[in-house]
TORLO-723700 format. One record per residue (C-alpha): residue in one letter; x, y, z. Coordinates in pm, whole numbers, padded with zeros to 5 digits, always signed. Example, Ala and Ser with C-alpha at 12.3 -4.5 7.8 and 13.67 -1.06 7.14 Angstrom:
2
A+01230-00450+00780/S+01367-00106+00714/
***
This chain:
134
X+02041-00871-00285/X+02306-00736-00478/X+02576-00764-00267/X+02486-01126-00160/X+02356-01293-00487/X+02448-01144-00747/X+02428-01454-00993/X+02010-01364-00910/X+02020-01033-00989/X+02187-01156-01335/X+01951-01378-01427/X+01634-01179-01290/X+01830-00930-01547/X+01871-01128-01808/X+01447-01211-01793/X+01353-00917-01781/X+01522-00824-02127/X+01338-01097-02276/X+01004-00975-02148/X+01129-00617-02268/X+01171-00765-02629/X+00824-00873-02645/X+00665-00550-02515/X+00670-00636-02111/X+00751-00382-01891/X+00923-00510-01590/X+01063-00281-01324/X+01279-00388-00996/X+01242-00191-00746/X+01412-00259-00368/X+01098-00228-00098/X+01263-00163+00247/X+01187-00408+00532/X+00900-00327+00678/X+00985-00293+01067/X+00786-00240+01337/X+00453-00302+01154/X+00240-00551+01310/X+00200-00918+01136/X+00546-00866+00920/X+00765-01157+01052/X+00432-01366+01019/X+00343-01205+00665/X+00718-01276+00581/X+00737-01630+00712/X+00408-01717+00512/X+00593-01565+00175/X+00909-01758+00225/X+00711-02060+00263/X+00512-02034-00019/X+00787-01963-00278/X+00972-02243-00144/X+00652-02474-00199/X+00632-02328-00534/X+00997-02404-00593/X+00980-02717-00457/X+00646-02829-00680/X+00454-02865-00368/X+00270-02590-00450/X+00138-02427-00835/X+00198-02047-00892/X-00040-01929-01162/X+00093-01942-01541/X-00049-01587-01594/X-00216-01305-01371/X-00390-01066-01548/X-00328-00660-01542/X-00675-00700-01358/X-00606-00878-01092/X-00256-00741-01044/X-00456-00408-00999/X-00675-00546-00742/X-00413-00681-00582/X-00211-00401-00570/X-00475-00237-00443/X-00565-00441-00138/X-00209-00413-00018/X-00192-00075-00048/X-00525-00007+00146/X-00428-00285+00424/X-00113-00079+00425/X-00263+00259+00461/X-00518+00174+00680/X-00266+00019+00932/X-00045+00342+00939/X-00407+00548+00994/X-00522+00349+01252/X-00139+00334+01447/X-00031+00680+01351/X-00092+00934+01641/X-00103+01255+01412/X-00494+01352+01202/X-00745+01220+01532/X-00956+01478+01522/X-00949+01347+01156/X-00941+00990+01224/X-01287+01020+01457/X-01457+01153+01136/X-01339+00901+00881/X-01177+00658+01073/X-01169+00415+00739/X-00908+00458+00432/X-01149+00462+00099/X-01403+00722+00238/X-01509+00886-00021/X-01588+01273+00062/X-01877+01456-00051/X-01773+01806-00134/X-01989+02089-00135/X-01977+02232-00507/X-01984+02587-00332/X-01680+02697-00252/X-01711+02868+00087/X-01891+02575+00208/X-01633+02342+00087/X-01381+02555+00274/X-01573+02510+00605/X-01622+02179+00558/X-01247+02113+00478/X-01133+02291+00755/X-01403+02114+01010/X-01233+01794+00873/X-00920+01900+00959/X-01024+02025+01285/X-00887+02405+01218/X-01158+02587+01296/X-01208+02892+01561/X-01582+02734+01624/X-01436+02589+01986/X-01320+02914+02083/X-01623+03098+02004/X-01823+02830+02226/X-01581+02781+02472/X-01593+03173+02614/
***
């Protein structure tokens, strides 16, 4: 964006000071494109249609969002984005069969050799096949 437009990165710049003056804490950040993940050309057709709907007036972006529901947001991206690359990825099945859903909470034993097993069950590194295997 740099390169191309720079006359946007100036003035997304120059609002970002202001918001920095009155305590707001903006950071830019560049997010790679995300290729190769299933849904992204529709995800990123639906985007550039919606800003330019909200550009356009056809369509109202909300005033404010609260730290709340930025959060939450946040949040549900990141799961739908984790839980894509788990369910794709072709490293962790042994894993994966156990707790095939990102969010699983894990109930570990509180004593410590048992935790151990259990860890290392979950990560399928234990010598259990070989002793029932002979």
């Amino acid at each position: 964006m740099l390169g191309r437009h720079p006359e946007i990165f100036e003035r997304v710049s120059d609002i970002c000071e202001q918001l920095k003056d009155i305590s707001c804490v903006v950071k830019l950040v560049k997010i790679p494109g995300h290729v190769g993940i299933t849904g992204n050309v529709i995800a990123d057709r639906e985007a550039k249609e919606a800003a330019k709907k909200i550009v356009t007036g056809q369509l109202k972006a909300p005033a404010k969002v609260s730290i709340d529901d930025a959060r939450k947001l946040s949040t549900v991206i990141a799961m739908t984005s984790w839980q894509q690359q788990w369910d794709e990825h072709s490293k962790g099945r042994k894993t994966y069969e156990m707790i095939p859903k990102v969010g699983t909470k894990a109930m570990w034993p509180k004593t410590r050799d048992i935790a151990i097993s259990y860890c290392r069950i979950l990560l399928h590194d234990t010598l259990l096949k070989s002793i029932f295997c002979v």
